[in-house]
DRENVODO-866949 format. One record per residue (C-alpha): residue number from 1; x negated, y negated, z negated. Coordinates in pm, 1 decimal. Layout:
BEGIN
<NUM, <X, Y, Z>>
...
//
This chain:
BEGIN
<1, <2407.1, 6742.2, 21299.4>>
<2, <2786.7, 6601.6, 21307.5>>
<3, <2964.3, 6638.3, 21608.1>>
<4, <3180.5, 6369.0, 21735.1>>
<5, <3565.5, 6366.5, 21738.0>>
<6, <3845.2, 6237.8, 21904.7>>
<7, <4224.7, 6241.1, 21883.0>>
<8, <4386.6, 6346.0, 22220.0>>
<9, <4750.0, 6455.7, 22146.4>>
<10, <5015.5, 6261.0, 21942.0>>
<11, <5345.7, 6424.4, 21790.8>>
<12, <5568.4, 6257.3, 21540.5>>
<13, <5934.2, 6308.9, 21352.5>>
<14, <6028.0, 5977.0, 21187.1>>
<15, <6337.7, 5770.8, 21025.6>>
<16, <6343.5, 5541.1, 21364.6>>
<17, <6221.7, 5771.0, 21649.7>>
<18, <6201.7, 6171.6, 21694.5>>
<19, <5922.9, 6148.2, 21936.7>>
<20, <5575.3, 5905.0, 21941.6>>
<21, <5720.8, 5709.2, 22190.4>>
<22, <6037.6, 5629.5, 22073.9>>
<23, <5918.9, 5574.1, 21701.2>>
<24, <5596.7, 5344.4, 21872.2>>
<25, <5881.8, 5123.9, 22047.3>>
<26, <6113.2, 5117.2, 21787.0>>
<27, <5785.7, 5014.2, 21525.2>>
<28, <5728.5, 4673.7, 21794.8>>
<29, <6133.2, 4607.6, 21785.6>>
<30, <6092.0, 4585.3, 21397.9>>
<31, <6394.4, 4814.1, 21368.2>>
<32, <6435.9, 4966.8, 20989.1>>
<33, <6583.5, 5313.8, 20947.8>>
<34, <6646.4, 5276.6, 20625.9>>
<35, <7048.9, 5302.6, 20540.6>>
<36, <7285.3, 5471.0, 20267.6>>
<37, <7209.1, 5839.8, 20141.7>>
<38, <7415.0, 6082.4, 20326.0>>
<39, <7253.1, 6414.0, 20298.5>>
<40, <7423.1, 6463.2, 19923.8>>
<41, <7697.7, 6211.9, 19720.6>>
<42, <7474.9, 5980.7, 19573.8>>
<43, <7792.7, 5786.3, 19363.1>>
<44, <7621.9, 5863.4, 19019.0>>
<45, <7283.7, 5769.3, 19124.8>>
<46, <7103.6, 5417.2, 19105.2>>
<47, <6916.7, 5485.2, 19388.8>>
<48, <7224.8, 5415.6, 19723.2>>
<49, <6938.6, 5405.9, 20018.2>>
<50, <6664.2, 5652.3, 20195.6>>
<51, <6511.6, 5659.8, 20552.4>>
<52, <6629.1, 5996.5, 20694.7>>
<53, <6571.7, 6113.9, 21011.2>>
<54, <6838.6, 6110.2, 21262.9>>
<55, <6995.9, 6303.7, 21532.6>>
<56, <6728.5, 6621.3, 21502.6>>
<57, <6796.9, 6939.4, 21665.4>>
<58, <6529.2, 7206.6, 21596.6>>
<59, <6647.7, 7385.4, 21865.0>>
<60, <6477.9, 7105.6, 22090.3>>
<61, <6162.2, 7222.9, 22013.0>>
<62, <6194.6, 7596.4, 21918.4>>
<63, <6437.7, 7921.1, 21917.8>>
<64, <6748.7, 7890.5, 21710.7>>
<65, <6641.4, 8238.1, 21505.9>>
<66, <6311.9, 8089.0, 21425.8>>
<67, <6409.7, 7740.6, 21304.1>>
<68, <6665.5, 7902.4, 21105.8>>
<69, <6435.7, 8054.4, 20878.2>>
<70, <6241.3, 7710.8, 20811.9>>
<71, <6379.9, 7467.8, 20589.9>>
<72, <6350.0, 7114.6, 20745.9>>
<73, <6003.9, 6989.6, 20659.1>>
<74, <5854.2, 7314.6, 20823.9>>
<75, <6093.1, 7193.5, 21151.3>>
<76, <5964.1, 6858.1, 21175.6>>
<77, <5643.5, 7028.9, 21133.6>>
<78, <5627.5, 7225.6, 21411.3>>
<79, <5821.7, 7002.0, 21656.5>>
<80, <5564.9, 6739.3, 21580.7>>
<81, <5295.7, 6961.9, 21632.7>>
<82, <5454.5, 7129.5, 21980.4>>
<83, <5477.3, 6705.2, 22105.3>>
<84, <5122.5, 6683.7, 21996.2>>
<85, <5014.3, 6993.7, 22199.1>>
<86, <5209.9, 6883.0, 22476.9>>
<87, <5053.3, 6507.9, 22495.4>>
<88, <4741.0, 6660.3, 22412.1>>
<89, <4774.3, 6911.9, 22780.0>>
<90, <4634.5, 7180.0, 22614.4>>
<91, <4655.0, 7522.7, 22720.3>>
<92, <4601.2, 7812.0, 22503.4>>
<93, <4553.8, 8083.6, 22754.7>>
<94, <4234.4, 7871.6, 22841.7>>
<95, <4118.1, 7835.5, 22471.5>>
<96, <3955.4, 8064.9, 22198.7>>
<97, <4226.2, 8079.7, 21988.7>>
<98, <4004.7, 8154.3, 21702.0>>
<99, <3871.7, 7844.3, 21738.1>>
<100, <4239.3, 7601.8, 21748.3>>
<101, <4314.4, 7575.4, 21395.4>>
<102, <4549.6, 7365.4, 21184.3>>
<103, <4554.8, 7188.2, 20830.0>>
<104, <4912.5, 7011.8, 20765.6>>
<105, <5047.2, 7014.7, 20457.0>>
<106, <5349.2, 6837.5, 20219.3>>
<107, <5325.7, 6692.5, 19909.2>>
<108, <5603.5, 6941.5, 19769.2>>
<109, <5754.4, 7179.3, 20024.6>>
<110, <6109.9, 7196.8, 20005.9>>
<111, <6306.4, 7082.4, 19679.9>>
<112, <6609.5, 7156.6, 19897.1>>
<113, <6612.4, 7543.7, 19874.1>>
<114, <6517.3, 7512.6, 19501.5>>
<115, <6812.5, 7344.7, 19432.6>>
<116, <7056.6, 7532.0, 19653.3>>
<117, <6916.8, 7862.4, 19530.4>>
<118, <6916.2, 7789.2, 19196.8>>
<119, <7238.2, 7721.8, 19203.1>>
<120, <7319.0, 8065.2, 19314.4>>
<121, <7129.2, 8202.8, 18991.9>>
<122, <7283.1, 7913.9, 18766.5>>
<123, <7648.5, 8106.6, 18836.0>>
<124, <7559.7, 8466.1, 18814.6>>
<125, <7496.7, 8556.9, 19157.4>>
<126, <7109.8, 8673.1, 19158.2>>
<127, <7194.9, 8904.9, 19400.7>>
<128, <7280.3, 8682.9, 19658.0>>
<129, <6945.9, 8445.0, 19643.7>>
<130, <6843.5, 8398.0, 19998.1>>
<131, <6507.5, 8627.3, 20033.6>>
<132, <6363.2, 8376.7, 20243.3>>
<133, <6342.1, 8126.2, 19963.6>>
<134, <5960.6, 8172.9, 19865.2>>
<135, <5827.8, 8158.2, 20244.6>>
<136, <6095.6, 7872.6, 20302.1>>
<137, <5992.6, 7676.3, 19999.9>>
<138, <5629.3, 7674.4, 19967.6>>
<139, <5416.6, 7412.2, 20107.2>>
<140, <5160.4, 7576.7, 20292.4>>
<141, <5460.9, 7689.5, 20567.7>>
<142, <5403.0, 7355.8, 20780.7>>
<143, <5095.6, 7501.6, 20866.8>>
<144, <5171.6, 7827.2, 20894.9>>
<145, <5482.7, 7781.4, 21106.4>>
<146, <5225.5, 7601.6, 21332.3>>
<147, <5039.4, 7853.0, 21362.8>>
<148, <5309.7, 8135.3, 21480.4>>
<149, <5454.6, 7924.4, 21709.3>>
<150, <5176.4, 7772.7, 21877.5>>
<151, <4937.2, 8069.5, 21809.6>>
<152, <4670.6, 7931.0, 21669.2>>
<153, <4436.4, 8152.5, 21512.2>>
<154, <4145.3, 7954.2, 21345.0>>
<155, <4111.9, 7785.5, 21006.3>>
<156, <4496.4, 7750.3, 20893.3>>
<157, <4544.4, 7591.3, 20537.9>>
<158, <4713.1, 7275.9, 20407.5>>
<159, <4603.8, 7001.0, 20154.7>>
<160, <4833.3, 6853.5, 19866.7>>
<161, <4748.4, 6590.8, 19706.4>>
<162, <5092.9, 6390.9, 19684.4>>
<163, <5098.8, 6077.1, 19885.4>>
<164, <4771.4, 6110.9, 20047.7>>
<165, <4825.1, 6436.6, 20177.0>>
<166, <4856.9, 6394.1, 20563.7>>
<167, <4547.1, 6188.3, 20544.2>>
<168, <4321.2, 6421.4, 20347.6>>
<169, <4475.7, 6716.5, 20601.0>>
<170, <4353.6, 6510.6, 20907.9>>
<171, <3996.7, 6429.6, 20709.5>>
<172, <3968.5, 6793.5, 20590.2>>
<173, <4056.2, 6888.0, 20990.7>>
<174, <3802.1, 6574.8, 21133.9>>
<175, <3525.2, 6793.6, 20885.2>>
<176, <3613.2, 7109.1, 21031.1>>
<177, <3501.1, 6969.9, 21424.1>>
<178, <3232.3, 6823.5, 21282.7>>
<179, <3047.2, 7118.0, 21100.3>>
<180, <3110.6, 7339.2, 21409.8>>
<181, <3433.4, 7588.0, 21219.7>>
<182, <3663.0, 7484.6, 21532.3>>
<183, <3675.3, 7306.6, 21851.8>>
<184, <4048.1, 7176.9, 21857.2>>
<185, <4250.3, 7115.7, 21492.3>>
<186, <4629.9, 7026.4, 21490.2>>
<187, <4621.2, 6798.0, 21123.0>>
<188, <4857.9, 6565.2, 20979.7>>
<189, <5192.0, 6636.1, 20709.5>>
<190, <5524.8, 6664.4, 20692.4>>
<191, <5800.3, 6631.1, 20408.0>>
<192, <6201.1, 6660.1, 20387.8>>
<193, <6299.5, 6604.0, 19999.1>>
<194, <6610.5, 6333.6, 20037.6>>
<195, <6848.7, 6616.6, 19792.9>>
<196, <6936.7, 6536.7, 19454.9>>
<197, <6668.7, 6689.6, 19257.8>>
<198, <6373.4, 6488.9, 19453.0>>
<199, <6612.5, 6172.7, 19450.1>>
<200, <6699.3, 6179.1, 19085.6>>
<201, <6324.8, 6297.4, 18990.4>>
<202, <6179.4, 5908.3, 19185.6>>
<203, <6474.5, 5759.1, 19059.9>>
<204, <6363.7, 5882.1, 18653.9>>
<205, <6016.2, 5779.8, 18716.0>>
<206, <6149.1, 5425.1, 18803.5>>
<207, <5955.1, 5459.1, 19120.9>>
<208, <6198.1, 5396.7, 19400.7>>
<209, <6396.5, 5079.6, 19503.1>>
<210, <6736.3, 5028.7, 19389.8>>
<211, <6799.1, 4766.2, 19646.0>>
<212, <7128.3, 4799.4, 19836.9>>
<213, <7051.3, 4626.9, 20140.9>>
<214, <6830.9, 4812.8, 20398.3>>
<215, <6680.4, 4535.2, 20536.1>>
<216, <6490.5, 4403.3, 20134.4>>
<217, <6486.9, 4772.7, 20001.7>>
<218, <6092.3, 4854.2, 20144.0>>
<219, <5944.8, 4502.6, 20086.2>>
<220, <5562.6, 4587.8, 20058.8>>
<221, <5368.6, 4281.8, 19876.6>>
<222, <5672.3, 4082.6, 19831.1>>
<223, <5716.1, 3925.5, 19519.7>>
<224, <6024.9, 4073.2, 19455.6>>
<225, <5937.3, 4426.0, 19537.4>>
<226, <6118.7, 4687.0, 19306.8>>
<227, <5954.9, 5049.2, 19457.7>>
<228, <5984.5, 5224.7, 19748.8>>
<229, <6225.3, 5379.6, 19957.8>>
<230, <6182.7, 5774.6, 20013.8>>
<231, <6149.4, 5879.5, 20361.5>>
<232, <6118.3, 6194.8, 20592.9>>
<233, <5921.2, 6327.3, 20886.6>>
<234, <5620.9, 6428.3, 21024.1>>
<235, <5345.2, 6360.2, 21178.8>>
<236, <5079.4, 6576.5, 21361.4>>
<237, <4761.2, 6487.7, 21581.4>>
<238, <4522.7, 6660.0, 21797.6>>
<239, <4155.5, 6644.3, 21713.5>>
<240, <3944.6, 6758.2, 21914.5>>
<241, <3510.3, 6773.4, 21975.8>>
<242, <3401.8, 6561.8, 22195.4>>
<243, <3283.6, 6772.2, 22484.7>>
<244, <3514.5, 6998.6, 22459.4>>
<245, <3775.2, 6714.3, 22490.6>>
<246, <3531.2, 6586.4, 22790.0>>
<247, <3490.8, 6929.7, 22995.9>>
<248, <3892.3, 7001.1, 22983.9>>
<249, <3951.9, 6637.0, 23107.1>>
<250, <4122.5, 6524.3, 22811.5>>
<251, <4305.4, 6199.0, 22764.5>>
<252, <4141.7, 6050.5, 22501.9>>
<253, <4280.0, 5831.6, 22239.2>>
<254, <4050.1, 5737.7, 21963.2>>
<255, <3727.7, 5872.8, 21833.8>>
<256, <3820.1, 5952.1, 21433.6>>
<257, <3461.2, 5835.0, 21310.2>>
<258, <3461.3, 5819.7, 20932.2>>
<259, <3630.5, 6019.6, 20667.1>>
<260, <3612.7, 5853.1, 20236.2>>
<261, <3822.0, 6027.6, 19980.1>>
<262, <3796.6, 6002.0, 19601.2>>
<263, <3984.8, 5997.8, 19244.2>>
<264, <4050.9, 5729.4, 19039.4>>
<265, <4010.4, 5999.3, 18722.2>>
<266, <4258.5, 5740.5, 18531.3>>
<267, <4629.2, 5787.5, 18558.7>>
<268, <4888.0, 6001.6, 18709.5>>
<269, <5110.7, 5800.4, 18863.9>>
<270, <4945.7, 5446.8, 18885.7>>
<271, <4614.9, 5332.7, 19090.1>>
<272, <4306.3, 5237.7, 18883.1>>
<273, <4388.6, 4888.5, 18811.0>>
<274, <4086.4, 4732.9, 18918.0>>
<275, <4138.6, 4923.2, 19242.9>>
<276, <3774.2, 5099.0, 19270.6>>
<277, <3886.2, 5427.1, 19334.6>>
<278, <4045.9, 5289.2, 19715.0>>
<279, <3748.2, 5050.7, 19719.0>>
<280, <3530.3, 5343.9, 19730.5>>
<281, <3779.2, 5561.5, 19979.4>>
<282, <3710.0, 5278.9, 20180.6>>
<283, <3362.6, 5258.7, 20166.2>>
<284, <3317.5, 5607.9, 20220.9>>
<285, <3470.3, 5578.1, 20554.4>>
<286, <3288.7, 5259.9, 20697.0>>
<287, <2979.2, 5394.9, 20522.2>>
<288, <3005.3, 5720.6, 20769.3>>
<289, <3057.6, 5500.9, 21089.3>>
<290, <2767.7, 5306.6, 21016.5>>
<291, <2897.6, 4974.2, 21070.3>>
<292, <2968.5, 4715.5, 20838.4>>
<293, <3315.3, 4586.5, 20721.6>>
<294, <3358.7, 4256.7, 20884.7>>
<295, <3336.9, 4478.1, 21201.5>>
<296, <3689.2, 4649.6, 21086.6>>
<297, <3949.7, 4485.1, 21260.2>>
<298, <4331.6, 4631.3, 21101.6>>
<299, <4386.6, 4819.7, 20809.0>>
<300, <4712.3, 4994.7, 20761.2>>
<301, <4803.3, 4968.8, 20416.8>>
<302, <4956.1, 5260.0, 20178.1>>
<303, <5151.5, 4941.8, 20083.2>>
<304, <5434.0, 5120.7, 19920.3>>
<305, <5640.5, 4832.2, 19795.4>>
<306, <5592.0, 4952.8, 19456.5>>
<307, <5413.8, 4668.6, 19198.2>>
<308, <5071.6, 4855.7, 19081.7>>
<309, <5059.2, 4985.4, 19435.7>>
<310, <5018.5, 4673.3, 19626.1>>
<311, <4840.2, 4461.8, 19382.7>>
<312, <4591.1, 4702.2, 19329.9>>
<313, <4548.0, 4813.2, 19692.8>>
<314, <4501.9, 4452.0, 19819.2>>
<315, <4218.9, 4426.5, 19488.3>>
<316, <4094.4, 4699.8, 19660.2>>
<317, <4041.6, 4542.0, 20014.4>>
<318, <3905.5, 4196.8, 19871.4>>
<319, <3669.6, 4450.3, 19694.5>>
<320, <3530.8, 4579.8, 19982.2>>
<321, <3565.2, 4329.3, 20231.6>>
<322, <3497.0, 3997.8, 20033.7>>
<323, <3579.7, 3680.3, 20224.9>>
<324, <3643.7, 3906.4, 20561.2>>
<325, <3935.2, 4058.9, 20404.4>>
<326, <4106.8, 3701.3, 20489.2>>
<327, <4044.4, 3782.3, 20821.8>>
<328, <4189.0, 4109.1, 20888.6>>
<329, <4495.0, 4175.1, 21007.4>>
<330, <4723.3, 4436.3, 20710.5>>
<331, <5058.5, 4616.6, 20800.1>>
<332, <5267.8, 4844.3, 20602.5>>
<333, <5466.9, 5111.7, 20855.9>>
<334, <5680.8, 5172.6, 20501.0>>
<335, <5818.3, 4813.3, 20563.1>>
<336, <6045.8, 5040.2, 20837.1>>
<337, <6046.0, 5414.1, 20775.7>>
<338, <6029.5, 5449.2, 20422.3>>
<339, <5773.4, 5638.2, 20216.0>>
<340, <5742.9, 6019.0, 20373.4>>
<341, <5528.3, 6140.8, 20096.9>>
<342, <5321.7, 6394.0, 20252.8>>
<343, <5353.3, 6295.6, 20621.7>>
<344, <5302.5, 5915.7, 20529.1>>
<345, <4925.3, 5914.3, 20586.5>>
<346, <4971.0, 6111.4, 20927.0>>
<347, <5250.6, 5911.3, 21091.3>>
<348, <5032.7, 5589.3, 20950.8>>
<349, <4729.8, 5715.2, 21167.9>>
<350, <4924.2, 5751.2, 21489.4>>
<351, <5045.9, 5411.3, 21443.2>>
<352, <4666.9, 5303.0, 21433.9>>
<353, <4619.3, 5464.6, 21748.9>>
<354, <4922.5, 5322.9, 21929.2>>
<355, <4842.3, 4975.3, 21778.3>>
<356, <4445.1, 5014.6, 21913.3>>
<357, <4577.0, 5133.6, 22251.8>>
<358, <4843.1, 4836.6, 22297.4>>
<359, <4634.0, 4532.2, 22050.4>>
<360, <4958.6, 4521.5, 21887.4>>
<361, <4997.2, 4483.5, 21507.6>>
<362, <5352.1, 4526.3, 21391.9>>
<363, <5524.7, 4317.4, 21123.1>>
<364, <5564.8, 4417.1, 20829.3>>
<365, <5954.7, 4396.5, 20802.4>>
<366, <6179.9, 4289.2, 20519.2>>
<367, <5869.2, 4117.7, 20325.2>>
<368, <5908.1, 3758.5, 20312.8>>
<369, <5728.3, 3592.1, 20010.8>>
<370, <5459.4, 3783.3, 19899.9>>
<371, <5355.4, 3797.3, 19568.4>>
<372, <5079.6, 3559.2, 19467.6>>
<373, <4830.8, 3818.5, 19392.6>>
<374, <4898.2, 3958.4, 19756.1>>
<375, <4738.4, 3683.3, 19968.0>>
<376, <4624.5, 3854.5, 20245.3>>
<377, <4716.3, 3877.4, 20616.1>>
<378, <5038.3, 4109.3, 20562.7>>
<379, <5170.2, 4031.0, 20949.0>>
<380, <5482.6, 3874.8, 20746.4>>
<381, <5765.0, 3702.2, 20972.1>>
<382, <5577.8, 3820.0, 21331.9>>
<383, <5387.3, 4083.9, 21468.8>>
<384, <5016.9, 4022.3, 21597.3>>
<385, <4848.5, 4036.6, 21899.2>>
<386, <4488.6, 4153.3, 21846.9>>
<387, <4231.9, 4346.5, 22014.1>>
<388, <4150.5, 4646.4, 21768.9>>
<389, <3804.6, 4834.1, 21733.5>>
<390, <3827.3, 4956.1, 21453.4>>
<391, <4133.2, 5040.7, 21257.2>>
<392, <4104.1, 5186.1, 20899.0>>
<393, <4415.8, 5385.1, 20771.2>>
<394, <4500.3, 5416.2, 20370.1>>
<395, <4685.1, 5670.9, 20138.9>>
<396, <4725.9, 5704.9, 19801.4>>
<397, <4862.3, 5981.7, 19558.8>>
<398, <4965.7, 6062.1, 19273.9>>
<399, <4715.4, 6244.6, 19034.9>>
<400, <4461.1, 5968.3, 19139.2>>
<401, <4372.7, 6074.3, 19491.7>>
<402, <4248.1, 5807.9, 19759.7>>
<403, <4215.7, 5916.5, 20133.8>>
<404, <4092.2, 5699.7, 20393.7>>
<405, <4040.9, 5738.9, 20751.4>>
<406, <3840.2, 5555.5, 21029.1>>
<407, <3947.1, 5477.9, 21385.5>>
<408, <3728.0, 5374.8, 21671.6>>
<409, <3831.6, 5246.9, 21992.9>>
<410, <3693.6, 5563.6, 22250.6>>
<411, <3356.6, 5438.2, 22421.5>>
<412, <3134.9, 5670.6, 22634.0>>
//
């Protein structure tokens, strides 16, 4: 029998906020962190804008000697996950720390120590390749760098499946409570690849914006869309069993209360076109809650701002939803912090939770004509005020992969 779960801490690294609250009020003030590359000289490059995160200092959140031998994803990792832990008042000399585990993963690990150590073997000097590089680079670090520093000691992996890998972490963490192998799980993603090498790999694959003004470069369903802008960050939750949450007194968020993922088993970079393979993500997910979709109140959309993306996503909804798809109320968080790859899905669910907690759907900024295949309710020119029961949150990845998660307003 499934046990239920709920979301009771909330940690996040973004473009326009380095904690949940500041990122959550800077979200309703519709500011967009998106501005000129300045983590590498970007002259001979098409691509002139990125969302990077501002004004972080490790040290904040952990020892100097320990965030020095983490490249920045693993950073935002863990200082999302130490504001989650915090928010979430748990103590770990009361828990079973067998039983506190974590799944957070990125989509690539860090391109940045690729490049600057290959550099180093490019002009001779083997010898002086920083032996740190594997344990810095690899993806699975996030997670394990959680782990050390919050000592957790139960299931510890990540998922990577591209774009929809902080959402399949927090589903693959949600399945984990459920089927008894934890109590607590710290889930979500985190990325850092704004260097030349991830730049001019999105920029080859025609995937990224080559808008020059920050304020029409993420334009999700707008007609004149042109990609996406690459972003940064991370974003961790808390989930947590039920009575577990209940018997520590636990501030409850959200019960997490269905869980679809899928492939499209069609392309690698571009959605199924007729959009079945987030239709069924989708369905998954509502199928799980028992409910039916009418009853879903918000979706946040992958909305990426990139053509097949969008068009196919909101295919996807009208699939699903039928005439009620008119009637829900669609952001995209992109609109203001970019895409963060990896983290997207995870910093996309704790805007769910803020915007259930408040009834307060943000606009989605810099989109002002949408195209006319995109005729849904995109929150386009204001935000919404709306009472939220149910919030459905959507990534999608390269390689085909569809993740979808279901939030439900916490009732006794």
């Amino acid at each position: 029998m499934k046990r239920r779960v709920v979301v009771t801490g909330l940690g996040a690294i973004t473009p326009i906020g380095n904690t949940v609250p500041e990122f959550w009020e800077n979200l309703k003030k519709g500011t967009v962190g998106i501005g000129k590359i300045t983590k590498f000289d970007s002259s001979d490059f098409k691509v002139k804008l990125a969302a990077e995160v501002k004004n972080f200092d490790p040290t904040e959140r952990m020892d100097k000697k320990a965030s020095r031998r983490m490249e920045p994803f693993s950073q935002y990792a863990v200082a999302a996950a130490k504001e989650a832990m915090e928010d979430a008042m748990l103590d770990m000399t009361q828990e079973d720390a067998f039983r506190v585990g974590v799944i957070v993963g990125s989509g690539i690990g860090s391109l940045e120590i690729v490049e600057t150590e290959y550099e180093k073997i490019r002009e001779g000097k083997v010898g002086r390749v920083n032996p740190l590089m594997v344990p810095r680079m690899i993806s699975n670090m996030a997670a394990g760098n959680i782990s050390i520093q919050l000592g957790l000691r139960g299931k510890c992996t990540n998922v990577v499946t591209a774009c929809a890998t902080g959402t399949n972490c927090i589903g693959d963490a949600f399945r984990a409570i459920q089927y008894g192998d934890a109590e607590v799980m710290f889930a979500g993603g985190s990325e850092s690849c704004i260097c030349k090498t991830g730049v001019a790999g999105f920029q080859a694959l025609t995937a990224l914006s080559e808008s020059t003004d920050p304020l029409r470069a993420s334009i999700p369903f707008d007609k004149d869309r042109d990609g996406f802008v690459l972003g940064e960050g991370a974003g961790v939750v808390v989930l947590e069993e039920l009575e577990h949450a209940r018997k520590r007194g636990a501030r409850i968020y959200a019960e997490l209360v269905g869980y679809g993922a899928t492939g499209d088993a069609y392309h690698i970079t571009s959605p199924c076109e007729d959009g079945s393979g987030a239709a069924k993500a989708m369905e998954l997910a509502i199928n799980e809650a028992e409910i039916l979709p009418e009853q879903v109140d918000y979706i946040n959309a992958h909305g990426t701002g990139t053509h097949h993306n969008d068009l196919f996503e909101t295919m996807a909804i009208k699939s699903v939803f039928g005439t009620a798809a008119y009637d829900l109320a669609i952001n995209s968080t992109k609109s203001m912090i970019g895409h963060l790859l990896g983290a997207a899905g995870a910093v996309e669910l704790i805007t769910c939770v803020k915007s259930m907690e408040e009834g307060y759907v943000h606009q989605t900024m810099g989109t002002k004509e949408p195209d006319a295949d995109c005729d849904l309710n995109y929150a386009i020119g204001a935000p919404m005020k709306r009472k939220i029961r149910y919030a459905l949150s959507n990534s999608l990845g390269f390689g085909g992969h569809n993740a979808t998660l279901l939030l439900k307003k916490y009732e006794d």
